[in-house]
Structure formats: structure tokens, C-alpha cells
MIBA-641942 format. One record per residue (C-alpha): x, y, z. Coordinates in nm, 4 decimals. Layout:
BEGIN
NODE        c1        c2        c3
NODE         X         Y         Z
...
***
This chain:
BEGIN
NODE        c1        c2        c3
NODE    0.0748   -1.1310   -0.8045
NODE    0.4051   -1.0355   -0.6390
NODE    0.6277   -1.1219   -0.3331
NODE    0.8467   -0.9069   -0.1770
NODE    1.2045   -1.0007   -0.0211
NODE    1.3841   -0.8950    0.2558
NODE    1.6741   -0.9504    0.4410
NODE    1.5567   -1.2280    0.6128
NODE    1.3122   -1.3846    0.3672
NODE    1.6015   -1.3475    0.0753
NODE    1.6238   -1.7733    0.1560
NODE    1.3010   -1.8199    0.0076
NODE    1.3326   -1.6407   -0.2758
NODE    1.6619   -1.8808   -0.2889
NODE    1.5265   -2.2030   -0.2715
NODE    1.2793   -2.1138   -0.5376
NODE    1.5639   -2.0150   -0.7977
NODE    1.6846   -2.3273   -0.7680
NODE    1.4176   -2.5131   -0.9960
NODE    1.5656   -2.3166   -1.3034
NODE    1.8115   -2.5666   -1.4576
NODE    2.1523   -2.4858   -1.5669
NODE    2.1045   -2.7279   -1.8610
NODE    1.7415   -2.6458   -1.9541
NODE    1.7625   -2.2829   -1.9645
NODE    1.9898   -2.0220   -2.1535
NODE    1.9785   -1.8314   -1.8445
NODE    2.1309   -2.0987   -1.5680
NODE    2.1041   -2.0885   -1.2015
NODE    2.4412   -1.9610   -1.1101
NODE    2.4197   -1.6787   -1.3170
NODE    2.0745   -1.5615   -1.1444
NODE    2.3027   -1.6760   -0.7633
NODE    2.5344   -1.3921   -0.9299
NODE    2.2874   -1.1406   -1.0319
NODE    2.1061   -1.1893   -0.7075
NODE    2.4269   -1.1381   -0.5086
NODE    2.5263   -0.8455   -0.7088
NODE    2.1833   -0.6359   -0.6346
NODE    2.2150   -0.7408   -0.2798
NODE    2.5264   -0.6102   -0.2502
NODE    2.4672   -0.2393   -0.4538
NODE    2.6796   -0.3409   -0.7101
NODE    2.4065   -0.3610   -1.0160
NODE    2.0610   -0.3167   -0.9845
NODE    1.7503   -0.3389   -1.2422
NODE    1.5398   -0.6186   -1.3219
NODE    1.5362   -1.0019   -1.5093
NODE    1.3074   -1.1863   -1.7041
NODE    1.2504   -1.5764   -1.5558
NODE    1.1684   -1.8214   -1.8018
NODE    0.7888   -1.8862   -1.8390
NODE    0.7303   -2.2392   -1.5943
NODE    0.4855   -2.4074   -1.8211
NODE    0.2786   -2.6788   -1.6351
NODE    0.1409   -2.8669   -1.8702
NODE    0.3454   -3.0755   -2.1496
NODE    0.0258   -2.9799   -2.3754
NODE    0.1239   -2.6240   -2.4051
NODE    0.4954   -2.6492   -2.4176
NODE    0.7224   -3.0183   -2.3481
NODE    0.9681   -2.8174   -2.1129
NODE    0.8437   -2.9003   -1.8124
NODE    1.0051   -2.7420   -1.5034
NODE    1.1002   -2.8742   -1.1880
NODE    0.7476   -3.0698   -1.1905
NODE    0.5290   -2.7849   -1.0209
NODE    0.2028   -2.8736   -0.9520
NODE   -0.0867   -2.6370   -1.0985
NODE   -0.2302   -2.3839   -0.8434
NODE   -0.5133   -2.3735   -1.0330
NODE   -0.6680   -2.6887   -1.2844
NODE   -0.7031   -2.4136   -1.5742
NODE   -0.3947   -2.2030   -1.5404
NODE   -0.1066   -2.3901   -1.7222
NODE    0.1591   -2.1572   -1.7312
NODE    0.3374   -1.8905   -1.4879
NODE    0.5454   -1.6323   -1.6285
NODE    0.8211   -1.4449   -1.3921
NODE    1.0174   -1.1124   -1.3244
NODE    1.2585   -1.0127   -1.0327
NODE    1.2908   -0.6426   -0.9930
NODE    1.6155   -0.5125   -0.7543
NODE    1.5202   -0.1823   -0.6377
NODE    1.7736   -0.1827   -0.3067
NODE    2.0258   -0.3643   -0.1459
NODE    1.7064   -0.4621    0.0239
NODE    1.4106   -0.5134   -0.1299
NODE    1.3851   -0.7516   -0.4008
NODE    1.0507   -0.8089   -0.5891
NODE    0.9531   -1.1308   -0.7711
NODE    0.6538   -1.0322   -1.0134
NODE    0.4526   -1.3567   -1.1419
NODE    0.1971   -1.3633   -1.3915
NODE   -0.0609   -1.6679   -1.4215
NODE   -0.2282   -1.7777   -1.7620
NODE   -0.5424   -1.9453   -1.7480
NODE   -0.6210   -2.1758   -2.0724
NODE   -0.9061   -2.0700   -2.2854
NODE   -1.1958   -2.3295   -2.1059
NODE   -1.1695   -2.1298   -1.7891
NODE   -1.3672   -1.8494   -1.9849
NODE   -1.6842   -2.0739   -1.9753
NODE   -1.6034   -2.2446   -1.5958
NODE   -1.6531   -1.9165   -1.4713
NODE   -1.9499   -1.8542   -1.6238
NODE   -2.1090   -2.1854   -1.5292
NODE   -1.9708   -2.1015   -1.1813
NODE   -2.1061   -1.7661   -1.1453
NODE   -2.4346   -1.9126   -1.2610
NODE   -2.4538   -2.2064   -1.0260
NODE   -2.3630   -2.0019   -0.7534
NODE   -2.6380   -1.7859   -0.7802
NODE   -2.8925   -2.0887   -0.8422
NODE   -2.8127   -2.2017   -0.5244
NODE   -2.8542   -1.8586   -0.3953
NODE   -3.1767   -1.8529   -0.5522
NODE   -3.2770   -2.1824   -0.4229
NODE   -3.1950   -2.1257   -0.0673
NODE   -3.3692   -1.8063    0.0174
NODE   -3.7143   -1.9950   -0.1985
NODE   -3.7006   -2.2753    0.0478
NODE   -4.1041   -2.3291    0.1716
NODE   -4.0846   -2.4110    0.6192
NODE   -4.2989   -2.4469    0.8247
NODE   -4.1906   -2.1099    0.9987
NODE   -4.2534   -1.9345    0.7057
NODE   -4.6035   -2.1200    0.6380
NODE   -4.7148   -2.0191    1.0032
NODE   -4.5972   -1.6457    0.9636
NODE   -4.7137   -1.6370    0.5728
NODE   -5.1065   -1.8091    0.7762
NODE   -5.0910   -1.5930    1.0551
NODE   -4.9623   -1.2337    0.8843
NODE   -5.0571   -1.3153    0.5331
NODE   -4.9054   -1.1104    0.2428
NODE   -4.5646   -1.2013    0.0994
NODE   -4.4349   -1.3706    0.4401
NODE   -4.4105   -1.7436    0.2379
NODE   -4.0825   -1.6369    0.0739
NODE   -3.7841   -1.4097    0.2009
NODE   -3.8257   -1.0926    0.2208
NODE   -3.4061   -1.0698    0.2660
NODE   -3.3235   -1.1985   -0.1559
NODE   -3.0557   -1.0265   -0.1965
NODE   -3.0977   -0.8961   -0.5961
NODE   -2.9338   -1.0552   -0.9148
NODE   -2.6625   -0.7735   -0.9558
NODE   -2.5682   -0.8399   -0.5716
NODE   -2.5487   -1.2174   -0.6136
NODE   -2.3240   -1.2091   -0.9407
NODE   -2.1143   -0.9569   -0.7947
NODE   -2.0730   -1.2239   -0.5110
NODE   -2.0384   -1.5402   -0.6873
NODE   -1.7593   -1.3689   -0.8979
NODE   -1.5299   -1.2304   -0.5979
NODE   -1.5742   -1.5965   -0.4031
NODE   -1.4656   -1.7553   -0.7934
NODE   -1.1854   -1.5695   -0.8342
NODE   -1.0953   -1.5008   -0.4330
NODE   -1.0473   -1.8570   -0.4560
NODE   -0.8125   -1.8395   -0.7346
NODE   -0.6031   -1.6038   -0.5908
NODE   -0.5939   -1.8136   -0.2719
NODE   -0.4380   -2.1423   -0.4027
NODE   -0.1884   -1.8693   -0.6369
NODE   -0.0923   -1.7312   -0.2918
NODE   -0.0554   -2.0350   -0.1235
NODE    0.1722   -2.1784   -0.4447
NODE    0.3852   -1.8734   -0.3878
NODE    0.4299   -1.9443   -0.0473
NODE    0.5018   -2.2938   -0.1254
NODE    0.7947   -2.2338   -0.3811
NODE    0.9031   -1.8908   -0.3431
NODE    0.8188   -1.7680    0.0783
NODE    0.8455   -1.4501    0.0880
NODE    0.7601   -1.1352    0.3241
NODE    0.4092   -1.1505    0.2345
NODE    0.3735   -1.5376    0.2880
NODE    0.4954   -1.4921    0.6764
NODE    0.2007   -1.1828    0.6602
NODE   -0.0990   -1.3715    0.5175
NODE   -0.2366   -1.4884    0.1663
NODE   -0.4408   -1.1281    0.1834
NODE   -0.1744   -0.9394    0.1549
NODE   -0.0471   -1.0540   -0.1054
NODE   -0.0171   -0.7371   -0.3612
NODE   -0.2481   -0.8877   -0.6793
NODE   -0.3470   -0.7220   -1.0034
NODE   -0.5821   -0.8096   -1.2775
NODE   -0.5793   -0.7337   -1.7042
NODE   -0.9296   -0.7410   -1.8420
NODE   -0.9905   -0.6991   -2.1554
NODE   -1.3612   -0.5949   -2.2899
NODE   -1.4572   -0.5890   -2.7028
NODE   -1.7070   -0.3197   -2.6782
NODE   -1.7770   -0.0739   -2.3553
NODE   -1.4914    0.1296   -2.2543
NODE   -1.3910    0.0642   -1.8625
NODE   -1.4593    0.2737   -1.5687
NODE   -1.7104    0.4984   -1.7413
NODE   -2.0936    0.5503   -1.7457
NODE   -2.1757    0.2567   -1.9380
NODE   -2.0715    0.0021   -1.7105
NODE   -2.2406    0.1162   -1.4268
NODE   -2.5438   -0.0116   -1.6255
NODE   -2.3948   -0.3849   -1.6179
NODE   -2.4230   -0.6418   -1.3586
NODE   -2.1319   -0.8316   -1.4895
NODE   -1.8782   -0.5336   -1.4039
NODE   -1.9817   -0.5367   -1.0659
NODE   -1.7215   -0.8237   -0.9292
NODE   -1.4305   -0.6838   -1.1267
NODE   -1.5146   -0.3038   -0.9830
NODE   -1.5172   -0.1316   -1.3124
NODE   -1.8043    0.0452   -1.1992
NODE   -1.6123    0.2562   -0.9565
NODE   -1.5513    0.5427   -1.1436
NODE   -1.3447    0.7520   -0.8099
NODE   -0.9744    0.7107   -0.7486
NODE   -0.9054    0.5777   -1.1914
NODE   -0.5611    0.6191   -1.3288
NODE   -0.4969    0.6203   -1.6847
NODE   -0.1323    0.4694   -1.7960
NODE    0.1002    0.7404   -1.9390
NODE    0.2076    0.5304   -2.2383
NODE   -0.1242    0.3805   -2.2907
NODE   -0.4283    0.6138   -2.2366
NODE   -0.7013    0.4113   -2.2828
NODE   -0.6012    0.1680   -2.0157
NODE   -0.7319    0.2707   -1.7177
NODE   -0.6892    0.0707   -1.3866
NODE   -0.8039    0.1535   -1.0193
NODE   -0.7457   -0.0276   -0.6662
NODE   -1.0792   -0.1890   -0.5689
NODE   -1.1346   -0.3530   -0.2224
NODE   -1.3018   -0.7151   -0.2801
NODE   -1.5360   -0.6986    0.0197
NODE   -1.5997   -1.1093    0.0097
NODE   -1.2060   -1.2008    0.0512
NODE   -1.1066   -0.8999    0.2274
NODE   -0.8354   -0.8648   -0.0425
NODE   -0.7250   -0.5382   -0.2397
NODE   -0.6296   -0.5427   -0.6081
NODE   -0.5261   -0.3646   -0.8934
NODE   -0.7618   -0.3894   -1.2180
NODE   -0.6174   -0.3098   -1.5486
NODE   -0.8861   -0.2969   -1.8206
NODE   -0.8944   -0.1594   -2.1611
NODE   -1.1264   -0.2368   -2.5119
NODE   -0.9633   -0.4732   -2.7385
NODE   -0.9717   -0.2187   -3.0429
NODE   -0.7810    0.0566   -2.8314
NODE   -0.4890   -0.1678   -2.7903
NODE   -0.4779   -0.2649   -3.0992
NODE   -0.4620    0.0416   -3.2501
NODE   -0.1977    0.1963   -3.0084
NODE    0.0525   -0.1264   -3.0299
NODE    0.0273   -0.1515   -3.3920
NODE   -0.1342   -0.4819   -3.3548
NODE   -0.4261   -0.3354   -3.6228
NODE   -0.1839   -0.4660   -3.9143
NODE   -0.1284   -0.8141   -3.8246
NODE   -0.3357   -1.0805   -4.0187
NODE   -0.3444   -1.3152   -3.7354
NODE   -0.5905   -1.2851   -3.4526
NODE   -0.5187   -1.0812   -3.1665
NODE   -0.5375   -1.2699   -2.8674
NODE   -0.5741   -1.1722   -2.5159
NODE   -0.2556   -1.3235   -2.4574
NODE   -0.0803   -1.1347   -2.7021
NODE   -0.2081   -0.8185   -2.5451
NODE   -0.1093   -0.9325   -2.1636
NODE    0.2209   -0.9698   -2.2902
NODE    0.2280   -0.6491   -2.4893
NODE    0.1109   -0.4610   -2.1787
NODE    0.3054   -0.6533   -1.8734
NODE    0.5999   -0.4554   -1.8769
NODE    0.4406   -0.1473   -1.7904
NODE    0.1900   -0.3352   -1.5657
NODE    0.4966   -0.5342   -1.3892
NODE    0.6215   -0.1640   -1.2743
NODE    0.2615   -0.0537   -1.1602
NODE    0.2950   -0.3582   -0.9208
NODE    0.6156   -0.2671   -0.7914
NODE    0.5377    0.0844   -0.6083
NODE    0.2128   -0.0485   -0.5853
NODE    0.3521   -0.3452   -0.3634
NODE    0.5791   -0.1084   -0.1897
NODE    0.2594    0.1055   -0.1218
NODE    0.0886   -0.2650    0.0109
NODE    0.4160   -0.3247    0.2046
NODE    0.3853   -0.0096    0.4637
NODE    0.0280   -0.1250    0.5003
NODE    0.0886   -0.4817    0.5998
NODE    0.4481   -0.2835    0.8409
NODE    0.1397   -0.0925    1.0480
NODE   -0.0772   -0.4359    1.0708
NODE    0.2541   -0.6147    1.2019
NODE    0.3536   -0.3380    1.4512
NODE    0.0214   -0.3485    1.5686
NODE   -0.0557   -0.6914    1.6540
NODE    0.2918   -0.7415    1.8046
NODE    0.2558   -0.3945    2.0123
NODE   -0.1273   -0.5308    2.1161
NODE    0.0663   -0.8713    2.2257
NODE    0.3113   -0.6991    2.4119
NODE    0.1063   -0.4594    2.5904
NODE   -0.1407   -0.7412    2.6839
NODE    0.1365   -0.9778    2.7913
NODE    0.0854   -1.0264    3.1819
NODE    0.3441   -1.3088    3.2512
NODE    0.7468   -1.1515    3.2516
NODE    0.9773   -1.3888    3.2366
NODE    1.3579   -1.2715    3.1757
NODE    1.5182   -1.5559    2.8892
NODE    1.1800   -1.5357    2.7718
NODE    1.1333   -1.1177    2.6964
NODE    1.5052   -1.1817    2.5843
NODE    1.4301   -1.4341    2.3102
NODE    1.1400   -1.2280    2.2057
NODE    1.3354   -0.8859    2.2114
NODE    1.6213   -1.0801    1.9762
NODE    1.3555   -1.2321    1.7424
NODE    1.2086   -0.9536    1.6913
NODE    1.5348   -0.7250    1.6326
NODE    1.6885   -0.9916    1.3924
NODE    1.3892   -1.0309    1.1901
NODE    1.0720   -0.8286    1.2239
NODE    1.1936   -0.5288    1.3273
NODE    1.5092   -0.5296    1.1079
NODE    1.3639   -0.6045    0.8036
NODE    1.1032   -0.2969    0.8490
NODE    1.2927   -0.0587    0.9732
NODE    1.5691   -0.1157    0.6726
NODE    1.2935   -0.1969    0.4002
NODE    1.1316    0.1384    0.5006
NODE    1.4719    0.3665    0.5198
NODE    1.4633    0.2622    0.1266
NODE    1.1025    0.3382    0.0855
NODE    1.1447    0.6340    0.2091
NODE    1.4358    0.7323   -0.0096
NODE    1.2690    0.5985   -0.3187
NODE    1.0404    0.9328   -0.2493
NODE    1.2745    1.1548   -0.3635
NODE    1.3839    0.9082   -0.6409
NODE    1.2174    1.1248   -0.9219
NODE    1.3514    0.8349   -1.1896
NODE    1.1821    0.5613   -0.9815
NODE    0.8787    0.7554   -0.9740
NODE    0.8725    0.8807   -1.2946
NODE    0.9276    0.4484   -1.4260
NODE    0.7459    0.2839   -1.1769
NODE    0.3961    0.5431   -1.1472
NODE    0.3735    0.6941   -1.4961
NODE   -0.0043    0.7579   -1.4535
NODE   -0.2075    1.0272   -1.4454
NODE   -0.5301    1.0696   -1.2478
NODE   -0.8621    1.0420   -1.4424
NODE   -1.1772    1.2363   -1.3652
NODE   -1.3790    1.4582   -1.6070
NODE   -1.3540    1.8404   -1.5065
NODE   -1.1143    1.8003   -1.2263
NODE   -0.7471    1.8640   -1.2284
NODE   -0.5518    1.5531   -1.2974
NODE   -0.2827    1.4541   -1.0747
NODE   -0.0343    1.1893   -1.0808
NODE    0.0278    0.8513   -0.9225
NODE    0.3847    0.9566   -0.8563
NODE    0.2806    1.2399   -0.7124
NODE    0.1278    1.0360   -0.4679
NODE    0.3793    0.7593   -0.3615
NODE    0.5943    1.0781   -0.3159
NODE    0.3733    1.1672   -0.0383
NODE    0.2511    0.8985    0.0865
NODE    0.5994    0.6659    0.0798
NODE    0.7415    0.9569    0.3082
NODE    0.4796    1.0311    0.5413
NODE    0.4028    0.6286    0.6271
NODE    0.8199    0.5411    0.6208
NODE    0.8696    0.7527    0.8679
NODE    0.6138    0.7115    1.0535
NODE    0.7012    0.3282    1.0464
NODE    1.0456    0.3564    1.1498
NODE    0.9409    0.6258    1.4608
NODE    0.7269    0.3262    1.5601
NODE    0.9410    0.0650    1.5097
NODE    1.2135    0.2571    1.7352
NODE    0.9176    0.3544    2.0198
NODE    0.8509   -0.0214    2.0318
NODE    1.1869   -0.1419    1.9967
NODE    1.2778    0.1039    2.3066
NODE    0.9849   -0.0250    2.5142
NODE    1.0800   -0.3854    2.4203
NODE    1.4397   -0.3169    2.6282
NODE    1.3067   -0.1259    2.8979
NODE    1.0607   -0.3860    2.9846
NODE    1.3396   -0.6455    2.9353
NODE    1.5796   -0.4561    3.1288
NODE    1.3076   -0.3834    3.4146
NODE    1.2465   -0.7984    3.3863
NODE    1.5884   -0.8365    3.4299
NODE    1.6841   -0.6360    3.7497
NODE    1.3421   -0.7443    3.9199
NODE    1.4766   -1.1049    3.8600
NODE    1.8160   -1.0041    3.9299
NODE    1.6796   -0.8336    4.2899
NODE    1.4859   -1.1779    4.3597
NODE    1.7959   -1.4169    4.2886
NODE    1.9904   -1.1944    4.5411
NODE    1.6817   -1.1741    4.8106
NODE    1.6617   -1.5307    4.7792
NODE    2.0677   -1.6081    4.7993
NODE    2.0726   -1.3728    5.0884
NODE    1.7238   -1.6382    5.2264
NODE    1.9804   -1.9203    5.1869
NODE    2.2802   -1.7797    5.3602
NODE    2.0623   -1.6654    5.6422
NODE    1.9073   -2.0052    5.6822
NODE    2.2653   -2.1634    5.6256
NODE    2.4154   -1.9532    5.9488
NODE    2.1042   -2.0128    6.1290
NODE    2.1306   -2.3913    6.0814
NODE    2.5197   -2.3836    6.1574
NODE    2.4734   -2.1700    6.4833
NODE    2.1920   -2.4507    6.5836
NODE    2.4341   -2.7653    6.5100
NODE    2.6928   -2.5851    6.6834
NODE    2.5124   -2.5199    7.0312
NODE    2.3756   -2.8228    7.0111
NODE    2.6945   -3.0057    7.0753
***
């Protein structure tokens, strides 16, 4: 998963920096203050490796900062910051579940659609008075949905939910622009790894158990420039209302690629993830950027909605809103998106952080960075033109709430002083 930070949300990102020890670590806290200051400021830019936050003194005895798990079976979070601008800064976090979780899910998954299963079997006596009166097959429901629809279910609710308490850990120790957005937006990715079908082809459209992940979704695949059997695809988890990006890839591919085809020790899935995060990590980060103009047009939306719908004018309170809203919201959009927008001419950043080609059999391949080029220019600007329309309409309607409040203070000054002479000329004749 990743969180982006701005201008305004840099604090978060602060506070969480602070659980890296000076003593503990060969990379101490005031030299990430430095590097952090540094990118903020133009003066260097590029990424970090964190230190992996291990929570569990099983796995490793360097225990950080006591963070709680997110999840019971994920015991260790790896971590990346990226520094593309002076402002956007991108913390990249990868979450290791231990090897048990393999067969939790299972049981889950199975479990889930037992009760599934159980629930649309359930004999009433509704159903024994239509199944008496109509006959035919009216006993059970008709409306079972099948076993490919319920697996595909009970795995997006299992890992929706995992994704969930990651988000809401992020928000917890590192707040970012996303956490003020929602734990849906959140830009998320998953590496799967299978031993014997190859990903996002024919095959797995045969298999139930691809359904969840979205391997079966053969339109809109990427292939990874340095690694061309890894394919990966944004799917759109229906059940959570959550977008990710799956990586996936046969065991024996990577192997063979990374050299790992030599080494006498087993080749873990670990091994792999860690082989291939590098290149994943910089997926994420136009990917996010990409997830960041879609969450801009949610924001300017609601808040435009609001506004438009607001009935009540009051004058301190349009002014409080109109300075919230230029010191954070609007701000931190309307800078974040000037960058964006540069970054699509940035043929280096494209060419590092969307080295991917397009994969379809007997179609022209195009490229991911192709893509971002368009689509990072078209939706930045369009942003920022809204971002100015609403920040205009913002001070007209505070300036109108001003004078019309400005008009009724005098109308009701001039009121007073009328009632004042009135009252004087009174007193006075009535001597």
C-alpha cells in the first residue's frame, strides 16, 4: 500500500519517522529529518529504504517502537519513501503475512461459503406454502448464487478486510493525504505468485479460485519491461469498492529470469517479493499519482456539491471556510497537480516509474508511460481549472456575504440613530 504527502499532511509523515531510533538503526532519525528537509526543499531528490518494522520478537528480537499488528498473521512491514517534488512525497509499505495465513484463508473462504450455502437452504414456512401451493422447485431458492460467485466473494470480503485494518494502521502511524480521503483510496497492490498456470491468460478463466484476485480479466494487462512474464492489471474489487494493482507471475519464470534457478536453497515467495519490489515500488508510485487525481475530482466534488447546496450565508463563517479550504484543500491540489502535470513531460520519470508495455495478442502494444503522459496532463489541468473556478466562486460568494452584511449593519446603525433622534426630540418637547 502507499500514502501520499503533501504540504499539509508532511506532519504525519513526521510523527511516524519518529519511531526509527537513532540508537537501534544504522540509519537514525535525524538523518531521515535531513533527507526529508532536503527533498522538500529541491535540494536532493530520489528515494530511501526504511528499516523492515518487524512485529513479532519470533521473527526478528528488534522490535520497533512497539506497533501493534494490523493484521494477527502479518508480522513484519517493510518501507520506502520516494521524493518526486518539493511536494509530493510517497511512503511505499509492504506487509508480510507468516506462512499459516496460507491455510486461514482457505478455511475462511470455505466457511464463508458454507454459510452461504446454509442460508439460501433454510426450509420456512413461506417457502413450504409457495413450494404446496406452486409445486416444483419453490422449497429451496431459486436466487443461489453459484460456487464460482460465492468464492469470488468470500475472497474479496477476506482480503477487503485485510486491507482495511492495513489502511487504518497507516492512518494511525503515518496520516497521510489518503487517510483524510478514506481507507478506499488508499492506492494498494498485490504479488501473487502461482506454480503452474501462467496469469491473465486462457487457462485461468477456467478456475474459480482466480476469480477474487481478477486474473481472469484478460483486457487492460501490462507486462513489466524488465520482467516479461510478470504481468499485472488494475482490477476493481466490486465487494469493498476498492481498486488494486495485481502483480502475478509462475514461480519457474522468476526463477529463471533472476538467476534464482542455481541456488540450492528453496525459493521462497518471500525471496521473490523482495527480488521484484523495487520495480513494483515504482509501479505504485505513478500508479498512486494516477489514484491521486482521482480521489482531487471526488474532493472537488463533494465540497462544490456542499457549497452549492449551502442555504445559510453567514460572513466569519464563508470566511473560515474560504481560508480552510485555501490553506489546505485547495493548496495542496492545486500545487500537487502543477507537479503532476510536469511529471508528463518528465520522459526519465516515465520511462523509471511505467516501464510496461501493453499486453494483448494481435493488437499493437502500447505503453503504460504512454499513458500517464496523457492522462497526468489532461486530468492536472483539468484539476487545477477547477480548483481556480471554485476557488473564484468561493470569494465572490464571500465577498457578496460580506457587503449584504456590510449593507445590513449600516441599515440597522442608520435604525438606531433614527430611533436615537426620535427619542431625543420626544424627551426634549416633553419638558
Amino acid at each position: 500500500m502507499a500514502e501520499l504527502f503533501t504540504p499539509s499532511t508532511l506532519k504525519g509523515l513526521n510523527k511516524g519517522l519518529k519511531i526509527f531510533d537513532e540508537e537501534k538503526f544504522s540509519t537514525p532519525s535525524s538523518k531521515l529529518e535531513k533527507w526529508l528537509k532536503d527533498t522538500r526543499e529541491g535540494k536532493s531528490a530520489g528515494w530511501i529504504n526504511l528499516h523492515t518494522i518487524s512485529l513479532d520478537k519470533t521473527y526478528n528480537p528488534l522490535k520497533v517502537g512497539g506497533l501493534p499488528r494490523p493484521h494477527p498473521h502479518i508480522y513484519q512491514v517493510t518501507m520506502s519513501l520516494t521524493s518526486i517534488s518539493t511536494s509530493l512525497t510517497l511512503l511505499n509499505l509492504r506487509f508480510d503475512f507468516d506462512t499459516e495465513y496460507y491455510s486461514v484463508l482457505e478455511n475462511s473462504m470455505k466457511e464463508q461459503e458454507k454459510t452461504k450455502y446454509e442460508k439460501t437452504h433454510k426450509r420456512s414456512n413461506l417457502k413450504l406454502i409457495r413450494y404446496i401451493l406452486f409445486g416444483g422447485n419453490q422449497l429451496h431458492n431459486r436466487s443461489m448464487p453459484s460456487h464460482s460467485v460465492m468464492k469470488e466473494r468470500a475472497y474479496c470480503l477476506e482480503m477487503g478486510g485485510i486491507e482495511k485494518k492495513c489502511a487504518i494502521w497507516i492512518k494511525d502511524f503515518f496520516p497521510g493525504f489518503f487517510s483524510l480521503s478514506g481507507v478506499n483510496h488508499y492506492p494498494r497492490a498485490g504479488l501473487y505468485i502461482t506454480d503452474k498456470r501462467a496469469p491473465f491468460t486462457s487457462d485461468m478463466d477456467r478456475k474459480n479460485a482466480f476469480l477474487g484476485p481478477g486474473f481472469v480479466n484478460q483486457y487492460s494487462v501490462y507486462t513489466m519491461d524488465h520482467y516479461p512474464n510478470v504481468r499485472f492489471s488494475q482490477t476493481s474489487d466490486k465487494y469493498n469498492d476498492t481498486r488494486r494493482l495485481n502483480f502475478a507471475c509462475r514461480r519457474n519464470d522468476v526463477e529463471l529470469m533472476s538467476g534464482f534457478g542455481d541456488m540450492e536453497e528453496d525459493v521462497t515467495s518471500l525471496l521473490i517479493c523482495g527480488h521484484l519490489e523495487h520495480d513494483i515500488v515504482k509501479l505504485m508510485t505513478s500508479w498512486s499519482f494516477s489514484r491521486f487525481l482521482d480521489t482531487c475530482r471526488e474532493v472537488l466534488a463533494k465540497k462544490r456539491d456542499v457549497a452549492a447546496a449551502n442555504q445559510s450565508f453567514s460572513t466569519l463563517k464563508n470566511l473560515k471556510e474560504l481560508r480552510e479550504l485555501t490553506q489546505y484543500s485547495l493548496y495542496d491540489i492545486e500545487l500537487a497537480c502543477r507537479d503532476i502535470t510536469k511529471l508528463s513531460t518528465d520522459n526519465f520519470f516515465l520511462q523509471e516509474h511505467a516501464s510496461a508495455k501493453y499486453f494483448s495478442r494481435g493488437e499493437k502494444k502500447g505503453t503504460l508511460a504512454g499513458h500517464y503522459k496523457i492522462r497526468f496532463k489532461e486530468k492536472g489541468e483539468q484539476i487545477i481549472e477547477e480548483t481556480k473556478t471554485f476557488l473564484e466562486m468561493m470569494k465572490t460568494v464571500t465577498g457578496l456575504t460580506q457587503n449584504i452584511s456590510t449593507a445590513r449593519l449600516q441599515r440597522v446603525i442608520l435604525l438606531i440613530s433614527i430611533s436615537s433622534f426620535c427619542v431625543a426630540l420626544i424627551a426634549f418637547f416633553a419638558k
